[in-house]
C-alpha positions as CSV (number, residue, x, y, z in Angstrom):
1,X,155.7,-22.3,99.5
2,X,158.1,-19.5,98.6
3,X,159.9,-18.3,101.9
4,X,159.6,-14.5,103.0
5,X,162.8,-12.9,104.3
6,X,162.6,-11.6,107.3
7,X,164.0,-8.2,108.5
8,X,166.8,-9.0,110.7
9,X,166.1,-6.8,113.3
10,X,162.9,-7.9,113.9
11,X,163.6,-11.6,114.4
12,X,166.6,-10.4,116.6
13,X,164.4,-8.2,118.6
14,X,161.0,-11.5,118.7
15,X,164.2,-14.1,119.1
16,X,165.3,-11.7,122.2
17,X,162.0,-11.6,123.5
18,X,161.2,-15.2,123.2
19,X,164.5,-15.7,124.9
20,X,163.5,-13.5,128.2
21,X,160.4,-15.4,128.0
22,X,161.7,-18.5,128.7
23,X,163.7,-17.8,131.5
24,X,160.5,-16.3,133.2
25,X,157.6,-18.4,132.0
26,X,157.3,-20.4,134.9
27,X,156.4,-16.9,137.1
28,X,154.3,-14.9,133.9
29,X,151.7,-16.3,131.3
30,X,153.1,-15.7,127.5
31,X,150.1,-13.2,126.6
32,X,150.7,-11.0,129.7
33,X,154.8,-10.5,129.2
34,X,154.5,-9.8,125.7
35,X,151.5,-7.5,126.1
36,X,153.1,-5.6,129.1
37,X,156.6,-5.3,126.9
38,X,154.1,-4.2,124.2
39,X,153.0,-1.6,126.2
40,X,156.4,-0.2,127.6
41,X,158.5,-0.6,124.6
42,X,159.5,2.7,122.1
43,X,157.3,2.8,118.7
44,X,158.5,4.0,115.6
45,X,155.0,5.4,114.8
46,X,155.1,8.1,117.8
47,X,151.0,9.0,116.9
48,X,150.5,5.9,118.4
49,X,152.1,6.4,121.7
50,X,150.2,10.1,121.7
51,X,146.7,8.3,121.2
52,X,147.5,5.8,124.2
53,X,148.6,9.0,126.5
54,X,145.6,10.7,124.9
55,X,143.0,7.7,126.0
56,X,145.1,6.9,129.7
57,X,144.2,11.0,130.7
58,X,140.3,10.6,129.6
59,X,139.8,7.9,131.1
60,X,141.6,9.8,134.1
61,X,139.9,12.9,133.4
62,X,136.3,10.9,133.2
63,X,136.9,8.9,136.5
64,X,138.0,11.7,138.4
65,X,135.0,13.8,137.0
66,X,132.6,11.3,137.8
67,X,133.8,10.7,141.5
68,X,134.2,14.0,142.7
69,X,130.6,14.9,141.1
70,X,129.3,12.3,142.4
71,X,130.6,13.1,145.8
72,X,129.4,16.1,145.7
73,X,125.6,15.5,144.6
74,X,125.9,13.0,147.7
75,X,127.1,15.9,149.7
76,X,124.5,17.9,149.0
77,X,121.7,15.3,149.4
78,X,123.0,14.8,152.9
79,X,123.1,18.5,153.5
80,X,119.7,19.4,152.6
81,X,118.7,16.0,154.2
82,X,119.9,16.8,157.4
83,X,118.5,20.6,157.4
84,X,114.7,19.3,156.1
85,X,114.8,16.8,158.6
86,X,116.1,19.2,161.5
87,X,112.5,20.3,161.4
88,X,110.6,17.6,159.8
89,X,110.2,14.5,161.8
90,X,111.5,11.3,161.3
91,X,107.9,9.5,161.3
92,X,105.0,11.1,163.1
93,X,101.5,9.4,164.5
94,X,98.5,11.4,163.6
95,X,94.8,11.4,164.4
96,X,91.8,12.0,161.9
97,X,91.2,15.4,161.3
98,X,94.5,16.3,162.8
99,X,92.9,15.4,166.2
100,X,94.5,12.9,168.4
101,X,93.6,12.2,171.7
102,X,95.1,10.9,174.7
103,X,98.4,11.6,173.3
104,X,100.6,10.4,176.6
105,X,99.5,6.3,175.9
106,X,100.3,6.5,172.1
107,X,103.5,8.5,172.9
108,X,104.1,5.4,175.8
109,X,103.5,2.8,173.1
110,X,106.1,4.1,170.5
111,X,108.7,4.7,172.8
112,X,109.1,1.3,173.2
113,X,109.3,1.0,170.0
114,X,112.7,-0.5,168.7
115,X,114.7,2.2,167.1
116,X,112.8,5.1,168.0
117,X,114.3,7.0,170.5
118,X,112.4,10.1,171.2
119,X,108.3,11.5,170.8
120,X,106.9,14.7,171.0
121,X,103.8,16.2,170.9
122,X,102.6,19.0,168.5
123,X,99.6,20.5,167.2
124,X,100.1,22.1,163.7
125,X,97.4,24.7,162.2
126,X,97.8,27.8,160.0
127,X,97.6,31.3,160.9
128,X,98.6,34.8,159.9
129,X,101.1,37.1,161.4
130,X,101.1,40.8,160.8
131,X,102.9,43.4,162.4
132,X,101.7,47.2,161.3
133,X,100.7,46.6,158.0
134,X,103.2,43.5,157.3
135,X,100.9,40.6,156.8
136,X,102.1,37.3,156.6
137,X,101.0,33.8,156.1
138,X,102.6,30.9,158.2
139,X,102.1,27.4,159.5
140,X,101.8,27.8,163.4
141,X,103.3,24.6,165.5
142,X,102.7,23.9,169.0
143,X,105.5,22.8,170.6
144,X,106.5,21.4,174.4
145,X,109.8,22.8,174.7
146,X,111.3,20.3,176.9
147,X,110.4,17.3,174.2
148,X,110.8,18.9,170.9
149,X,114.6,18.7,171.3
150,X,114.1,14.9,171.0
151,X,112.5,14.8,167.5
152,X,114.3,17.8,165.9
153,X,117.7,20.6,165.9
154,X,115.7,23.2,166.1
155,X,117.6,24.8,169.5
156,X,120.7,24.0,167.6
157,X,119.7,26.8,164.9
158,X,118.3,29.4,166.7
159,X,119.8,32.8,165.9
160,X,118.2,34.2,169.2
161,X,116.5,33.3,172.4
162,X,115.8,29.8,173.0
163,X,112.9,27.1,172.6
164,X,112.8,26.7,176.7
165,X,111.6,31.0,176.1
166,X,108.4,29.7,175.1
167,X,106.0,29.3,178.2
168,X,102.3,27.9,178.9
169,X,100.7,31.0,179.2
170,X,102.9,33.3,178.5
171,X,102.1,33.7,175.0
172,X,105.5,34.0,173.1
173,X,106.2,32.7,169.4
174,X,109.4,31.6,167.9
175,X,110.0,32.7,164.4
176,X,112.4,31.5,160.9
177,X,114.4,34.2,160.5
178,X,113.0,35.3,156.9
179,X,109.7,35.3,158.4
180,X,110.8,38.0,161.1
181,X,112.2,39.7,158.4
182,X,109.2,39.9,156.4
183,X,107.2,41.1,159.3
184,X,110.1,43.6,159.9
185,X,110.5,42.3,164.0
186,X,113.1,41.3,165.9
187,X,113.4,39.9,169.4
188,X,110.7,41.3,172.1
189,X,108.2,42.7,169.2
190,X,105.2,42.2,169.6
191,X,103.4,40.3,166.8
192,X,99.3,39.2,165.8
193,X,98.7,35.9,165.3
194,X,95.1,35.5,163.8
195,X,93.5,32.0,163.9
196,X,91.5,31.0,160.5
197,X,89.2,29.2,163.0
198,X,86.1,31.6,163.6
199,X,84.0,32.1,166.6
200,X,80.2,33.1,166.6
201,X,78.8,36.7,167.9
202,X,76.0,38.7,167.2
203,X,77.5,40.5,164.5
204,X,78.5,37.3,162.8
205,X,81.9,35.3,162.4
206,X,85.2,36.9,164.0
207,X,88.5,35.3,163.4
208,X,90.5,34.4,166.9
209,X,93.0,36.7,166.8
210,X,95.8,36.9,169.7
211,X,99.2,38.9,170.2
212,X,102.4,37.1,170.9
213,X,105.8,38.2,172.0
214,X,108.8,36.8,169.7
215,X,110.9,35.5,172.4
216,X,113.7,33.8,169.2
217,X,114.3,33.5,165.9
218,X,115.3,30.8,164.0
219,X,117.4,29.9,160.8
220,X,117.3,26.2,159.5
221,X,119.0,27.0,156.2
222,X,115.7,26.0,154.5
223,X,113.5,28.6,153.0
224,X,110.3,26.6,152.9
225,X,110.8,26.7,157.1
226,X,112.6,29.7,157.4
227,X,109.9,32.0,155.9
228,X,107.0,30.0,157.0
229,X,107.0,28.5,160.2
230,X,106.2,30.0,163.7
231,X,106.6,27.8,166.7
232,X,104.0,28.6,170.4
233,X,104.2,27.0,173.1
234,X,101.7,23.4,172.7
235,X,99.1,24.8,175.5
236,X,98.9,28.5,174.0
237,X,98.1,26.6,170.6
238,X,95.6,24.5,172.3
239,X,94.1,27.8,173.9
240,X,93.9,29.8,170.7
241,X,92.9,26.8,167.9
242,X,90.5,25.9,170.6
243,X,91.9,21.6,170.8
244,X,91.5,21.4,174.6
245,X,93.4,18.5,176.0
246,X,93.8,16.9,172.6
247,X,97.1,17.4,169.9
248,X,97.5,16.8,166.4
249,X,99.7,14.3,166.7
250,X,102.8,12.7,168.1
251,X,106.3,13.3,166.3
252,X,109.1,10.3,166.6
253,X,112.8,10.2,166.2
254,X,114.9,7.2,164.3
255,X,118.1,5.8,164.9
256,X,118.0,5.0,161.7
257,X,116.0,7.4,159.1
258,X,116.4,4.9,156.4
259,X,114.6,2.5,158.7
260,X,111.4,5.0,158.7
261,X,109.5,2.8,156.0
262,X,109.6,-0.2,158.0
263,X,109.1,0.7,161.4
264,X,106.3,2.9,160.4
265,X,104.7,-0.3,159.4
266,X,105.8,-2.3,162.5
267,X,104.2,0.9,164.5
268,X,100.8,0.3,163.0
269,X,100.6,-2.8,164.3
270,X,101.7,-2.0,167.5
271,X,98.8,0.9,167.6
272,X,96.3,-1.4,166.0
273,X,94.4,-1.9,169.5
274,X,93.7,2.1,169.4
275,X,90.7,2.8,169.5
276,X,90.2,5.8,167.4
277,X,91.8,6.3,164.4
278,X,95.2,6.9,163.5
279,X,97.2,7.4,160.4
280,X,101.2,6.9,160.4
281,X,103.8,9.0,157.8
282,X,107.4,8.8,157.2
283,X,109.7,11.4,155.7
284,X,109.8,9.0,152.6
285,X,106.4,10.1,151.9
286,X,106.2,14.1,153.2
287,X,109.2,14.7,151.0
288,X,109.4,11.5,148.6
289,X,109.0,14.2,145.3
290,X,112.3,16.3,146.4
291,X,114.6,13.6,147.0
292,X,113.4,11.5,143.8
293,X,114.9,14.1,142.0
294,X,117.5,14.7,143.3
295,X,118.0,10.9,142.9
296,X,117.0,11.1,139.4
297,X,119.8,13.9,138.5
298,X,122.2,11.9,140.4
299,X,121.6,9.5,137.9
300,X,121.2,11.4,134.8
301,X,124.7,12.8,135.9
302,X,125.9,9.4,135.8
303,X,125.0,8.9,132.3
304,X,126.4,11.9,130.8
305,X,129.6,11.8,133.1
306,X,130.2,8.2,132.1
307,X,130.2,9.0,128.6
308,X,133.4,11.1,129.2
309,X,135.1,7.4,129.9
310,X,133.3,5.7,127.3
311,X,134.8,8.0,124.3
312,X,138.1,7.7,125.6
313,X,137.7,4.1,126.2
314,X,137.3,3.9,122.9
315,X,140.4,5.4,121.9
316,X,141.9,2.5,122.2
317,X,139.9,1.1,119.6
318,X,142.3,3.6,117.4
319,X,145.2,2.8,119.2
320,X,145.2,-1.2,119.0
321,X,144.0,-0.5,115.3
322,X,147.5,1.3,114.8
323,X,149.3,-1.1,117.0
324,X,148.1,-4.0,115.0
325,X,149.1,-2.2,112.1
326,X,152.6,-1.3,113.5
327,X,153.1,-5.0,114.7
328,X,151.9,-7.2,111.8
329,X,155.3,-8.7,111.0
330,X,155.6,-9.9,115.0
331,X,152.2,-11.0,114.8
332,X,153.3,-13.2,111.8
333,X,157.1,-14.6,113.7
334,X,155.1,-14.9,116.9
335,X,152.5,-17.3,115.0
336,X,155.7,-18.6,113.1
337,X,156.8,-19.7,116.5
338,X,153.8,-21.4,117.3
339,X,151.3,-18.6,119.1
340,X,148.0,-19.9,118.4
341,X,145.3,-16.9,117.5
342,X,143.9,-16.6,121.0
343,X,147.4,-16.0,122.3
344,X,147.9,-13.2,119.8
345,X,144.7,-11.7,120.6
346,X,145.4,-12.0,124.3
347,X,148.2,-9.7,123.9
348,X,146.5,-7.0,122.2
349,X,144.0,-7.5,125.0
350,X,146.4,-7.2,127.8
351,X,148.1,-4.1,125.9
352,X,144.8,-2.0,125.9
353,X,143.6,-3.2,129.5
354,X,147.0,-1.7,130.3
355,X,146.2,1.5,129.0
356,X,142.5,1.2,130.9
357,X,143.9,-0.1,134.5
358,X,146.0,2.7,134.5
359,X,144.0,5.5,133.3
360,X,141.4,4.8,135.7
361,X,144.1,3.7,138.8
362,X,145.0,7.9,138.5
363,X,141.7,8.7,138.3
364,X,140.1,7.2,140.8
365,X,143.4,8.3,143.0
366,X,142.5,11.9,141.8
367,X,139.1,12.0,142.1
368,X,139.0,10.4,145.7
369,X,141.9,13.0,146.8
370,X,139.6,15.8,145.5
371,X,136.1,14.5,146.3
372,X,138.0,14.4,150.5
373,X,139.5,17.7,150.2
374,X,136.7,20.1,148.9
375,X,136.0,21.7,151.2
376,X,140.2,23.0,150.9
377,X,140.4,23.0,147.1
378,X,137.0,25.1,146.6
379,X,137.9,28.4,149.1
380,X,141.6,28.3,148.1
381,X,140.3,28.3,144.2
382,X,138.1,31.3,145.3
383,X,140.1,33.1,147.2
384,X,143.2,32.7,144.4
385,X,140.5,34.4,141.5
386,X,138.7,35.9,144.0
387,X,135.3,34.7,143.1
388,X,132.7,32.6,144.8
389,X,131.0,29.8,143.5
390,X,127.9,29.4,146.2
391,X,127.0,33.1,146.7
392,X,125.5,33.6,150.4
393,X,123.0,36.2,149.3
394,X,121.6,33.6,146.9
395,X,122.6,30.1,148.0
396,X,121.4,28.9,151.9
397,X,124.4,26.3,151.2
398,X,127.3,28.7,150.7
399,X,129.8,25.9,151.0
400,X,130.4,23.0,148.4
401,X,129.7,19.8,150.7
402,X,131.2,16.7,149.6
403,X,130.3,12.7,150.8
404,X,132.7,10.1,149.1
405,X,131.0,6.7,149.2
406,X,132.9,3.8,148.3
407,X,130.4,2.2,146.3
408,X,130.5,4.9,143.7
409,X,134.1,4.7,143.5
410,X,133.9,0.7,143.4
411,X,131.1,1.5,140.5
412,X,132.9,4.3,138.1
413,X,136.5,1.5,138.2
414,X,134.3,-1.5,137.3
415,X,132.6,0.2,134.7
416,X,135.5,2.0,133.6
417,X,137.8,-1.3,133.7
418,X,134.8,-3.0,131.6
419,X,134.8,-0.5,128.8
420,X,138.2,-0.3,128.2
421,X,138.2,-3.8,128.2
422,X,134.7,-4.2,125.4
423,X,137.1,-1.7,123.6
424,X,140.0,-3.9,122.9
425,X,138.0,-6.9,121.8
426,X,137.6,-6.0,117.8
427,X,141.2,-4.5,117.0
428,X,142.1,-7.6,118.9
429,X,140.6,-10.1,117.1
430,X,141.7,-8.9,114.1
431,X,145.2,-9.3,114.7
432,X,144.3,-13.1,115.8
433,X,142.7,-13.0,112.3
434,X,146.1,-11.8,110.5
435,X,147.4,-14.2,108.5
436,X,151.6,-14.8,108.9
437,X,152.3,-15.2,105.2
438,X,150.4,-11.6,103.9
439,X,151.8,-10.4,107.1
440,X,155.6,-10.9,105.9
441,X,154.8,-10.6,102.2
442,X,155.1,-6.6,102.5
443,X,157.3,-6.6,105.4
């Protein structure tokens, strides 16, 4: 076979390499030193270097995207978690027809209860307030002031008065504060409440109609509560809905909300032994619609964010292609030497998981930093351009919340590590394909 000469450089340069490889082969595999001196050394083909820089910042840019996203979407989850659930209850114990009797030994059963940690009674109906000629619809909840603290954060958002205002007999009403606006009261108006229950005369069906005092307004943050819900005291709404010594139901409080699903199914048979009928809810179910989407964009977000890292993943396709190119005649003294193919593409490999680790070790560094200060970066970016992102005439969340979990971040690396790594299989086994002799030929 007719020899190929070899540039002199080159072998000096692979013969110096070998040489450094020897004295620290006992500490760092063959594949790994070459690909890492691969990585670091100066190309003549400077493109190449830009399309590795080019792939290290999306990947950056993608992971950092995708985290602080991410983080947000969790933020806000949690936020309007927290606020529905500050009214709603945890998990609540109702009878048929929205009648339950003897409320005290159901509430004395599931307090027992493990993880529950506080009941409540309440009787819920419908009614409508008007004020002049403001009219407005709302859902009317009987309350016992000294329990409902136990099963919600109501008190903890009221814009005026307080729940211990509303007294047995007393008649005063609590309203959301869009609801008082609507009705165009504030604190010591009087308001109507009329009752959709009708009572018999001689000149046919009249509504129950009775005039409360607002005694304090609320603001949950929450329009659905905010504009329709009015709170009574629990033996003015037996009075005017006519219940007696019966409730609707009894409302419980978690330890755990996640738990909800289960316990509600441990409660029923604790309550089995009742004797009338009772039917038991969780949040999961009230509000399952609202939070599945919010679970589904989460996800869709995922998708489309995690294409950001896949196209610049697969820059390095490009870049190993080049690489390969650049590095034929090494390829060819390496194998001269005795590499064997899988050693050859091993060092590709290791070059473009280089380029991968590091690209998604900044962004994920990035993206954590940003996703825990948010709540600093966001004002600071407002107040600089003087704009504002969450308007507080048209957002009830007028800050951008933000809840890092560590199992997203451990999720976007892995996947981002993976990608990059699919993306350096082909170029690399190509250049385990090359063969030494059409290597040097054009050399």
């Amino acid at each position: 076979m007719k020899l190929v000469a070899v540039n002199k450089s080159k072998e000096k340069t692979l013969m110096s390499i070998f040489s450094r490889f020897q004295n620290i082969k006992q500490s760092l595999p063959f594949e790994l030193f070459v690909g890492m001196r691969y990585t670091r050394a100066k190309r003549r083909n400077h493109f190449i270097s830009f399309i590795s820089l080019t792939s290290m910042v999306g990947i950056g840019l993608g992971v950092a995207a995708l985290i602080v996203v991410l983080s947000v979407m969790n933020g806000f989850q949690e936020e309007l978690r927290s606020r529905i659930l500050g009214v709603a209850s945890h998990l609540q114990v109702t009878g048929a027809n929205n009648v339950l009797a003897d409320w005290q030994s159901v509430a004395s059963k599931v307090q027992t209860a493990k993880h529950v940690t506080g009941t409540a009674p309440y009787i819920m109906a419908q009614g409508m307030l008007s004020n002049g000629q403001a009219v407005q619809g709302a859902i009317v909840r009987g309350v016992l002031p000294s329990q409902e603290g136990k099963v919600s954060d109501l008190a903890e958002h009221m814009r005026a008065g307080q729940l211990a205002d509303l007294k047995a007999g007393e008649f005063g009403i609590v309203l959301g504060a869009e609801l008082a606006q609507s009705l165009g009261v504030i604190l010591g108006d009087k308001v109507v409440l009329m009752a959709p229950q009708g009572q018999f005369t001689p000149t046919g069906v009249v509504p129950r109609i009775k005039q409360f005092t607002v005694v304090g307004l609320f603001q949950i943050g929450m329009y659905e509560y905010d504009a329709g819900l009015a709170l009574i005291n629990i033996e003015d709404a037996a009075k005017l809905y006519r219940m007696g010594d019966n409730v609707s139901g009894v409302r419980l409080k978690l330890d755990d909300l996640f738990l909800a699903p289960k316990i509600s199914r441990d409660l029923a048979v604790v309550l089995s032994d009742e004797t009338q009928a009772l039917f038991l809810t969780d949040w999961t179910q009230e509000h399952a619609n609202f939070f599945r989407a919010i679970q589904m964009e989460k996800r869709v977000m995922f998708i489309i964010l995690a294409l950001i890292v896949a196209v610049a993943a697969f820059n390095i396709v490009s870049t190993l292609v080049m690489a390969v190119t650049d590095k034929r005649a090494d390829i060819a003294i390496m194998r001269t030497f005795g590499a064997s193919p899988p050693s050859i593409m091993a060092i590709f490999i290791v070059q473009g998981a280089l380029i991968g680790v590091i690209g998604t070790v900044v962004g994920a560094f990035f993206g954590v930093l940003i996703a825990l200060n948010i709540s600093t970066i966001v004002p600071f970016i407002e107040h600089l351009f003087n704009v504002q992102f969450l308007a507080k005439d048209v957002y009830y969340i007028s800050e951008l919340p933000s809840h890092l979990l560590w199992g997203d971040v451990l999720t976007i690396v892995i996947l981002s590590f993976l990608l990059s790594l699919i993306a350096t299989l082909y170029p690399s086994w190509k250049a385990s394909k090359m063969n030494p002799a059409e290597a040097l030929r054009y050399d």
